[in-house]
One Martini backbone bead per residue (centre of mass of N, CA, C, O) as a GRO file, in nm:
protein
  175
    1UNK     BB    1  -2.610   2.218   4.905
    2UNK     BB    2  -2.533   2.441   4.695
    3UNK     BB    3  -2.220   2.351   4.695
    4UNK     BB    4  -2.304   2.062   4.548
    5UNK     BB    5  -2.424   2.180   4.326
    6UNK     BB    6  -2.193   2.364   4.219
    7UNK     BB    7  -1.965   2.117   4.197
    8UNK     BB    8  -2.141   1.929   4.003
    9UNK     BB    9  -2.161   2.173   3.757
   10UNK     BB   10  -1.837   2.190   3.740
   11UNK     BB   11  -1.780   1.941   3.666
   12UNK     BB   12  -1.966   1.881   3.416
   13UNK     BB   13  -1.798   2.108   3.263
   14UNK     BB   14  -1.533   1.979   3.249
   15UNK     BB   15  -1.615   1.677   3.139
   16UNK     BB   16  -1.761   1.828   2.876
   17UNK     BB   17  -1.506   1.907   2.767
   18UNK     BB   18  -1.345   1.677   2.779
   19UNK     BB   19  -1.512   1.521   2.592
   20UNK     BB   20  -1.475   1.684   2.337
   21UNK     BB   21  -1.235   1.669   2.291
   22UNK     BB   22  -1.161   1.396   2.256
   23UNK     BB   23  -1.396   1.341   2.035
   24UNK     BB   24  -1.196   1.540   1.862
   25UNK     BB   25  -1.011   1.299   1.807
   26UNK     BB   26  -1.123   1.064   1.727
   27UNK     BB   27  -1.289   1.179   1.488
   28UNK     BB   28  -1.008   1.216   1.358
   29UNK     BB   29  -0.932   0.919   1.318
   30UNK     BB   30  -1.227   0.834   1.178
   31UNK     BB   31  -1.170   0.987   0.939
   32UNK     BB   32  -0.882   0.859   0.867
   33UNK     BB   33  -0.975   0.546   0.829
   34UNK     BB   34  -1.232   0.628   0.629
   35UNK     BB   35  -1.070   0.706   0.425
   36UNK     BB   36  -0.895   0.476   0.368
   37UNK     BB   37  -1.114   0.267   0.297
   38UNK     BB   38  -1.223   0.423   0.060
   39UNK     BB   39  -0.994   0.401  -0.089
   40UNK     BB   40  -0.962   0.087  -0.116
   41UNK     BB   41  -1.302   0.099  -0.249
   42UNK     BB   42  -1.260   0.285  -0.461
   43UNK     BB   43  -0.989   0.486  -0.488
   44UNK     BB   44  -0.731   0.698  -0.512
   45UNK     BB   45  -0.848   0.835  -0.726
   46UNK     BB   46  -1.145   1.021  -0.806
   47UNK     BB   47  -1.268   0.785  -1.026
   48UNK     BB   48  -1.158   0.500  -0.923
   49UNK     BB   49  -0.918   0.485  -1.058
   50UNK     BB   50  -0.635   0.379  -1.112
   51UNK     BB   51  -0.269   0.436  -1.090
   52UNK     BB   52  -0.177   0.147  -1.168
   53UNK     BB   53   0.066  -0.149  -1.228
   54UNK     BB   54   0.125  -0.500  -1.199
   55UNK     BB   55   0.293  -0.749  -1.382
   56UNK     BB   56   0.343  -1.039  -1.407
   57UNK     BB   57   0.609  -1.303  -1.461
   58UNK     BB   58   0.677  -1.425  -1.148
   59UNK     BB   59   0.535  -1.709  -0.986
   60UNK     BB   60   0.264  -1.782  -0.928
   61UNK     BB   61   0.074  -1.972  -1.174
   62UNK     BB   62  -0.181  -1.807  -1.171
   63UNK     BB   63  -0.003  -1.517  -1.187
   64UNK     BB   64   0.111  -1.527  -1.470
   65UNK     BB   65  -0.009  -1.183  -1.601
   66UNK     BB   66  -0.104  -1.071  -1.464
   67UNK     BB   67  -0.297  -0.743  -1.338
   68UNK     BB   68  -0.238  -0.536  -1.094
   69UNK     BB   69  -0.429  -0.268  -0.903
   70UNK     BB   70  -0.373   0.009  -0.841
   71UNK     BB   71  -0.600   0.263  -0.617
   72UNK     BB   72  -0.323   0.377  -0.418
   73UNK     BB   73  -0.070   0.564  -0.279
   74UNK     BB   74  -0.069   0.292  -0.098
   75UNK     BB   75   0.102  -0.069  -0.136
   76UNK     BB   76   0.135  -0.320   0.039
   77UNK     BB   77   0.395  -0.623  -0.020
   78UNK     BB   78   0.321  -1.001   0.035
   79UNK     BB   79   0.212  -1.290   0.246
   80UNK     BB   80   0.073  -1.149   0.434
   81UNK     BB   81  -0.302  -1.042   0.477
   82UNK     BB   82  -0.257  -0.865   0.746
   83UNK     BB   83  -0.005  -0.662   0.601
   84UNK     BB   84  -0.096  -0.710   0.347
   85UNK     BB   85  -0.250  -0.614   0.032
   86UNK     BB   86  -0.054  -0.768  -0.167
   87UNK     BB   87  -0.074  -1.104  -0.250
   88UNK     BB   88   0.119  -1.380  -0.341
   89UNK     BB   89   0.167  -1.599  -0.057
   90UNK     BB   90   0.130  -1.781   0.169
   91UNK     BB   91   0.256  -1.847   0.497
   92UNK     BB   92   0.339  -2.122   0.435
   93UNK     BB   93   0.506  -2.107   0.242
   94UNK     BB   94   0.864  -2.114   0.052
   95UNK     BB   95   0.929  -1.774   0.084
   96UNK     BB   96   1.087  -1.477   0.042
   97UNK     BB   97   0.876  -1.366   0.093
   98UNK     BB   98   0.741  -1.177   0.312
   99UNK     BB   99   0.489  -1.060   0.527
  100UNK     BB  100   0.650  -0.754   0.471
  101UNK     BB  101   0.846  -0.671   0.215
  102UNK     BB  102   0.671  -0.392   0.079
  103UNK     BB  103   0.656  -0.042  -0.068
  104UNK     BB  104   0.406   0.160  -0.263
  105UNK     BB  105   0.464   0.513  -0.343
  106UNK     BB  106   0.288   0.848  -0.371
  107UNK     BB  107   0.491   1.148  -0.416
  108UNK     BB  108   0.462   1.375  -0.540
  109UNK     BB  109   0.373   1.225  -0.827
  110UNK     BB  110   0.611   0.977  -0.743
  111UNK     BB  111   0.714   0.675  -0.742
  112UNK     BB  112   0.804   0.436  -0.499
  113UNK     BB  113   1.018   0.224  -0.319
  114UNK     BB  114   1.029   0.004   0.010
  115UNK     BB  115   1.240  -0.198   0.189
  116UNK     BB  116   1.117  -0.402   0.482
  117UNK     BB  117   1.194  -0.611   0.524
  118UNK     BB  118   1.283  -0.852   0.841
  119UNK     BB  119   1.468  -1.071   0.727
  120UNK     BB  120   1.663  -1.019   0.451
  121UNK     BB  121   1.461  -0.996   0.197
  122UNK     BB  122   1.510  -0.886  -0.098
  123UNK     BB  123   1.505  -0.599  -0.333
  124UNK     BB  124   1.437  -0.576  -0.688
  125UNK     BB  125   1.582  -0.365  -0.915
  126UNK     BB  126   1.696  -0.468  -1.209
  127UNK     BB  127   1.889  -0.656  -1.065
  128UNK     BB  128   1.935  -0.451  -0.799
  129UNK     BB  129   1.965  -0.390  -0.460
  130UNK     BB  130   1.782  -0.239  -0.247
  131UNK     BB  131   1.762  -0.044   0.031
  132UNK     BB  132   1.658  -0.057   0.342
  133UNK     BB  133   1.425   0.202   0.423
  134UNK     BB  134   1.498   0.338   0.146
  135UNK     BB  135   1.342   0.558  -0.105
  136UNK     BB  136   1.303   0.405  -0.481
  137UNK     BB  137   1.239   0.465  -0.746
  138UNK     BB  138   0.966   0.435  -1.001
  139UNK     BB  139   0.911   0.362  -1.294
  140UNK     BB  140   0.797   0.287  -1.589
  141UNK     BB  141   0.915  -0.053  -1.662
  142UNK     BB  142   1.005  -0.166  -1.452
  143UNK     BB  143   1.156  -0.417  -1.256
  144UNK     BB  144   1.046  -0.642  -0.998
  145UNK     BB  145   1.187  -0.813  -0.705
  146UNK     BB  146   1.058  -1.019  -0.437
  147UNK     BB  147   1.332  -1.216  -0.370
  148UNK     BB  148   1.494  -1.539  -0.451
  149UNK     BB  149   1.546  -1.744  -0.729
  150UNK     BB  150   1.503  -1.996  -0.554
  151UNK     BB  151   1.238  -1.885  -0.364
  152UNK     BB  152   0.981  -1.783  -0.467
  153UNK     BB  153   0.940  -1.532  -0.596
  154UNK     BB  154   0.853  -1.221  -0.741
  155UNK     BB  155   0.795  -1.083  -1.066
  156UNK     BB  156   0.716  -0.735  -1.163
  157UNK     BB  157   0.584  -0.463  -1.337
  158UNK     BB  158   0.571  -0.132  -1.386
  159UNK     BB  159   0.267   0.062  -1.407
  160UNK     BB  160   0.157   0.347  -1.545
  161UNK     BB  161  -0.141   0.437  -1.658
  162UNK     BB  162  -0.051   0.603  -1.885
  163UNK     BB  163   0.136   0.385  -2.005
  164UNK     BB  164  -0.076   0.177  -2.059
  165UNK     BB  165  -0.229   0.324  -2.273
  166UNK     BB  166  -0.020   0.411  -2.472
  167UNK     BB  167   0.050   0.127  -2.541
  168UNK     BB  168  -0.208   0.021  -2.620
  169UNK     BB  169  -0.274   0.245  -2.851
  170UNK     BB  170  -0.040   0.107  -3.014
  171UNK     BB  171  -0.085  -0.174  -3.051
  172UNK     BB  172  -0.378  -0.083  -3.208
  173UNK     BB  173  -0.232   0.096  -3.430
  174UNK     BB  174  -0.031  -0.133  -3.541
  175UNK     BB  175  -0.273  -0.396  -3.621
   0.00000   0.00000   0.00000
């Protein structure tokens, strides 16, 4: 019996070894999760302010003029709003813009685009096509174009928080 009781206490030491370890991987996934959501609902930002913009200039007319701000490091895409973070076009829709079309993000302070489309419908900055999954420069003022000009593309302007303001601060200096 004593054999029992020692075995079962032997057991009980390993399986909560086991399970701490194990806690503190899952811990750690629901860290990295719940940081994510934070960011998308609070902002990329220190005090939740956007941290670029794209202007709508071409695409659904509901959208054209809009003003779409990033709040996040990084931002998919697309017309599928289970894959993308920002929706142009409904899944339905007969749109050249995929499901997960693009990505952009900012690395070490500078801001870059990722053509992902698996569709073979292409990315494009000031109207030439950047290659599929490798991270191209993004400006503030660039123009960028997703999917092509026959299809429903949706076509806005990248601008960085910093240029939008000094933008701003100009145009109503010299009204």
């Amino acid at each position: 019996l004593l054999g029992v009781v020692v075995l079962l206490l032997v057991i009980m030491i390993i399986m909560r070894r086991k399970m701490s370890q194990l806690m503190s991987g899952v811990g750690a996934r629901v860290t990295a999760v719940m940081e994510g959501v934070r960011k998308t609902l609070v902002g990329g930002g220190k005090r939740g302010k956007p941290l670029a913009t794209l202007r709508i200039t071409d695409g659904p007319p509901a959208m054209i003029g809009q003003e779409l701000k990033i709040y996040t490091e990084v931002v998919k895409l697309g017309r599928d709003p289970q894959r993308a973070d920002m929706t142009f076009y409904t899944p339905d829709v007969n749109s050249s813009i995929s499901g997960l079309h693009a990505r952009i993000e900012r690395v070490n302070g500078a801001w870059r685009i990722v053509a992902v489309s698996q569709s073979g419908s292409e990315t494009f900055i000031e109207d030439i096509a950047i290659s599929f999954n490798e991270p191209y420069p993004l400006q503030s003022g660039q123009t960028v174009r997703l999917g092509y000009l026959a299809q429903q593309p949706i076509v806005f302007t990248f601008s960085t928080i910093g240029d939008v303001e000094s933008v701003r601060k100009t145009a109503i200096e010299t009204d």
